[in-house]
Structures are given as C-alpha cells and as structure tokens.
C-alpha positions as CSV (number, residue, x, y, z in Angstrom):
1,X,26.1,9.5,-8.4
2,X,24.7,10.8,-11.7
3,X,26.6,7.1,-13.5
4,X,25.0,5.3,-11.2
5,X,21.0,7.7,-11.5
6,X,21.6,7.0,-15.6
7,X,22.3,3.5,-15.2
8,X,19.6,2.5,-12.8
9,X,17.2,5.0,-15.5
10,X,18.4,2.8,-18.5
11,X,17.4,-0.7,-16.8
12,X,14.3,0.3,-15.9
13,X,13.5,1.8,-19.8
14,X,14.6,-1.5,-21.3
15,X,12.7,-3.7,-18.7
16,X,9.7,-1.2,-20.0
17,X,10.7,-2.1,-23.6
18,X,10.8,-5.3,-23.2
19,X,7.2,-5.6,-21.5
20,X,5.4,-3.4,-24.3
21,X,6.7,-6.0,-26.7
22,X,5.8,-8.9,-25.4
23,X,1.9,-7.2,-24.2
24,X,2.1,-6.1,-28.4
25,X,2.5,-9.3,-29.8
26,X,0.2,-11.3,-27.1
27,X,-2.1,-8.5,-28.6
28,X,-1.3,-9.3,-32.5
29,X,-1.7,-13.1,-31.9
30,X,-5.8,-12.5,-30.1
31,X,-6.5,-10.7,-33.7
32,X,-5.0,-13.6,-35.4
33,X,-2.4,-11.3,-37.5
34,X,1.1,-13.3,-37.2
35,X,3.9,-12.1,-35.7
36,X,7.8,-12.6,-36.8
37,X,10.9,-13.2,-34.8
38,X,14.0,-12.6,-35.3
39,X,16.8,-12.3,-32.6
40,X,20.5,-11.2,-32.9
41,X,23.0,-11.0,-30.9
42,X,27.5,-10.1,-30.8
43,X,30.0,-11.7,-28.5
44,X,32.9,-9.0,-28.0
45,X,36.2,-11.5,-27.8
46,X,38.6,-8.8,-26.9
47,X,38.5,-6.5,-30.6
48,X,36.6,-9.2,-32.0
49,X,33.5,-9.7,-32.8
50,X,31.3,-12.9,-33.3
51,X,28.0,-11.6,-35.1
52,X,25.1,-14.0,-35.5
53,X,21.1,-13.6,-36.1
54,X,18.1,-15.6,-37.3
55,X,18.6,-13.8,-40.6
56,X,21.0,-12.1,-42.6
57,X,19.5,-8.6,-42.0
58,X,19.5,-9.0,-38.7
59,X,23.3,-10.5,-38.6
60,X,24.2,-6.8,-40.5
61,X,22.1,-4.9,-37.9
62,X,24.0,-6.6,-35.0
63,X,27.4,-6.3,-36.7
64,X,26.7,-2.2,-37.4
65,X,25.7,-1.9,-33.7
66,X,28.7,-3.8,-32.9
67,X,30.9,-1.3,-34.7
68,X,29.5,1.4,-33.2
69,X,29.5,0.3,-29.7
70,X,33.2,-0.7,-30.1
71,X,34.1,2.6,-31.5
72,X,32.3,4.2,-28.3
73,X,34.0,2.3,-25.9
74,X,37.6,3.2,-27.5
75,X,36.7,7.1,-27.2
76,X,35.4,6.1,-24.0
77,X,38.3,4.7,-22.5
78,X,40.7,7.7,-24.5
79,X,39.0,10.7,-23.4
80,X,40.8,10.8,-19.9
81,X,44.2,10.3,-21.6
82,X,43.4,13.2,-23.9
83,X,42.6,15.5,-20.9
C-alpha cells in the first residue's frame, strides 16, 4: 500500500511541476524577457540506451540520468536475491 501511496504522491508532484513551468514562462513571455527550450529525452532498448536532445548539453544530462536510473533499476531488481 505504501508503493502504491508513493507512486500516486510522485504523479501528482510532477503534474505540479509541470504546471509551475508552463504558468513561469507564460509569465516571462507578458514581460517580454525570452524564454529557451530545450527537451531531452532516452529510450531504454533492453541495456541500451538511445540518448537524444535539442542540444548537446542536454543529450549529456539525459545520458547521465540514463546511467543512473539503469544502475537503480539493476540494484533494484538484485536486492531480493541478496536477501
């Protein structure tokens, strides 16, 4: 029940995240100060991952998070064998 509590908590923060930036940069755009996008993204194939971004700082970001998250979900899936 508490998976299921933390998951439901973790949709509704990102939904909030997502609606505070898009109400910040409606808000930059009515001063007239410009706003840049950039958008990234990974595709897990199995081990494998397919990085790509609007920019090359972005395609780095991605790829880090990409290790990371693929490193969690290995001791994720482990820990039970260890017990």
């Amino acid at each position: 029940m508490e998976l299921l509590t933390a998951a439901l908590l973790l949709i509704i923060v990102g939904v909030f995240l997502m609606a505070l930036s898009i109400f910040i940069t409606a808000l930059k755009r009515e001063e007239g100060g410009e706003s840049k996008t950039e958008a990234g993204g990974v595709v897990l194939i199995g081990p494998v991952p397919i990085v790509f971004g609007t920019s090359q700082r972005i395609a780095q970001l991605t790829l880090i998070l990409a290790i990371l998250l693929t490193a969690l979900a290995l001791l994720l899936f482990t820990l039970p064998l260890l017990r």
